[in-house]
N, C-alpha and C positions, 0 to 999 in steps of 0.2 A: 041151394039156389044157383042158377047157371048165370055164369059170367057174362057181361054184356058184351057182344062184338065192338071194340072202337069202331068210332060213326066213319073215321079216313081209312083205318085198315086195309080195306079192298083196293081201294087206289093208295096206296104206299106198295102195297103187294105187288101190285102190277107192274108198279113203276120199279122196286126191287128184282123184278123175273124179267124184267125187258132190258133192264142195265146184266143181269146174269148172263142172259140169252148172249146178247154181242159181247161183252168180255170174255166169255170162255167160247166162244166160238161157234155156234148155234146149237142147235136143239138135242143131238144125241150127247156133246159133248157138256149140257148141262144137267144137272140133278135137281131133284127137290132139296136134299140138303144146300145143296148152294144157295139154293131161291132163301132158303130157310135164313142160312148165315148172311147173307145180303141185307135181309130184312131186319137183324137180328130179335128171329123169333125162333122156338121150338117146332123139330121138322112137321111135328103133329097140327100145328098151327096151322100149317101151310094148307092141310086137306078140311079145316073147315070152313075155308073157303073154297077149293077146287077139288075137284075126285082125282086129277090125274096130270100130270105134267102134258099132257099132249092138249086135257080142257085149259090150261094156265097157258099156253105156247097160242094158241088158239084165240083167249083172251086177249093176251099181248098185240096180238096183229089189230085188233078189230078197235082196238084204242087209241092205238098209235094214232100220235099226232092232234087227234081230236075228240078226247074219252069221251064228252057231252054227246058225240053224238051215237055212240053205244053205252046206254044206262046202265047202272049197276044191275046184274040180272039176279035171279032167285041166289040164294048160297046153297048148298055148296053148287058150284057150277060143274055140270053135267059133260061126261066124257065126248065128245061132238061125235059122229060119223065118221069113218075113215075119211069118205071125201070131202067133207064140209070145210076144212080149212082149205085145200087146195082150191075149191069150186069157187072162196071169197076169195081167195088170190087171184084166179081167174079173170073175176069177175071186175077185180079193180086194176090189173093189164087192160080188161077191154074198155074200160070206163072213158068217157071222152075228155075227163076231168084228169085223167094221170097224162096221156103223150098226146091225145086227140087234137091237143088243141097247136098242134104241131102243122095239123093236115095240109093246112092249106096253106105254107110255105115250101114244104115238104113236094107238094103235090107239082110246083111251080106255077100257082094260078095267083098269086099272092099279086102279082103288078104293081109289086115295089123293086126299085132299084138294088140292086145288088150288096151297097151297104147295109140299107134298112133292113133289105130282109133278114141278112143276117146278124144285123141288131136285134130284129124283134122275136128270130128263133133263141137268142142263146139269153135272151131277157125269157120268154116263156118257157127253157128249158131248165132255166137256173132257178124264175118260180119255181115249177110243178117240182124238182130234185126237191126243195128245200121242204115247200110245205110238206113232203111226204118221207123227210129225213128219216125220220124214227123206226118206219114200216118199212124203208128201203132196206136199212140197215138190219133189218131183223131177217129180212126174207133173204139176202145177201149173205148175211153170218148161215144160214140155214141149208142153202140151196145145194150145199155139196154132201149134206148128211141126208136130203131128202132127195129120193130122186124126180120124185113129181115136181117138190117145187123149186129141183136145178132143173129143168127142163121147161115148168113157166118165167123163169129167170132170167138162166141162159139161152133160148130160143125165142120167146115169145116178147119178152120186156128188153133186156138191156139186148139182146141178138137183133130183135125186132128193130131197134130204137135205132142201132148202128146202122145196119140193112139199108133204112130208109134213107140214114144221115149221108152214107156213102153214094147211093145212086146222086142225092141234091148235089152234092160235091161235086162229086162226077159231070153231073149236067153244065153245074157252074163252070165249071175249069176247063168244059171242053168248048164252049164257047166265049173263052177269053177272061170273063167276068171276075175268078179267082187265079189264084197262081197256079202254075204248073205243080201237082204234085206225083209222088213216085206210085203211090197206091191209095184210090180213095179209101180199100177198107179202114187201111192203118189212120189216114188222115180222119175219118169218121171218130174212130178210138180215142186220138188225140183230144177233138172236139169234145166228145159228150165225156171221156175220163176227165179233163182239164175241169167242167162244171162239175161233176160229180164231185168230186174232192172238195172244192169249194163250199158245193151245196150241200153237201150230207159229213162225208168224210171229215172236215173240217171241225164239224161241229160238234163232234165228240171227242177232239184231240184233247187229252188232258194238260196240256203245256199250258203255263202261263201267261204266255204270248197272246193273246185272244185278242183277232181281226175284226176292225170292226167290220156288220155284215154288208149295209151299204158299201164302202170299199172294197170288199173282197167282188160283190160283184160287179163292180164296175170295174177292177182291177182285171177280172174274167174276161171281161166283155172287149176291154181295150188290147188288150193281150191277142187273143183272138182275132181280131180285125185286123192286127197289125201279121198274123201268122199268113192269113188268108186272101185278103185282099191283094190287091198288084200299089206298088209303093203309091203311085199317084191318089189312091184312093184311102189308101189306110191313114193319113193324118188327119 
């Protein structure tokens, strides 16, 4: 008589191959054995639920953050297409839910005052980082073993993201409103690395020390305004 699948297995699984995935450094540098010893199960285990480390790599992304909304699909889960994972990575770059909602500060049509606006960019940037921690951090650990997806990484998401952040910069500073600085690209970097770490980075640090997350970003946000702003403005 064949042994029953445990009813969580699937999602222990995942949650085991996405902790594998960023600890050893993305996707070539991880094995099915690892996934295997993470989970501690037998490596045989590991394929009767997935065919293949690249369907398990694949899984990983499309749950991140919010399994509910990718169900448990048939077992064993099926080797994907070459392009199928990069096409949903793609596809959640363009999403208006990951930076979109960026646009219209970004854009300068916002017709908020130069505090606010750059309150309410680094409040919705420090959102959208955090709720997509898990999948940042997996496409992140990944993007230099993949080439497709360090090129929607590095060019299209975080290149993009900078791109944009440095032109607003630029705008700001050249008509008075921020401080003088030496180079928007770098100043961009400063910006959106400073949340990043907070919002993502932070949140797998294994240290003891754990921020509360309210604080961290309000700590983000006051730090920032205080970098940015001209002194009259920043208190």
């Amino acid at each position: 008589m064949a042994r029953k699948r445990p009813d969580d297995r699937f999602e222990h699984l995942v949650e085991a191959a996405t902790r594998a995935f960023i600890a050893n450094g993305g996707f070539k540098r991880t094995s099915i054995d690892d996934v295997a010893r993470e989970l501690g199960v037998a490596k045989g285990t590991v394929y009767l639920y997935v065919q293949s480390k690249e369907a398990l790599f694949d899984v990983c992304l499309r749950r991140a953050d919010a399994p509910a909304s990718f169900p448990e699909p048939s077992l064993p889960v099926p080797t994907p297409e070459p392009e199928a994972t990069f096409d949903y990575v793609r596809s959640l770059i363009g999403d208006s839910s990951l930076f979109g909602a960026l646009d219209e500060v970004l854009s300068g049509e916002s017709g908020l005052a130069p505090r606010a606006e750059l309150e309410r960019l680094v409040d919705e940037l420090y959102r959208t980082l955090f709720e997509h921690r898990v999948k940042l951090r997996l496409i992140n650990a990944s993007a230099s073993d993949l080439p497709e997806l360090g090129e929607l990484w590095y060019g299209a998401a975080r290149g993009g993201l900078n791109r944009r952040l440095a032109g607003w910069l630029s705008r700001r500073s050249t008509a008075g409103d921020f401080r003088p600085m030496p180079d928007p690209a770098c100043a961009a970097r400063l910006l959106s690395e400073t949340v990043y770490w907070f919002a993502v980075n932070r949140t797998f640090d294994p240290g003891p020390d754990r921020l509360d997350d309210g604080f961290a970003k309000e700590t983000v946000k006051a730090s920032l305004l205080r970098t940015f702003l001209p002194c009259e403005h920043a208190a």
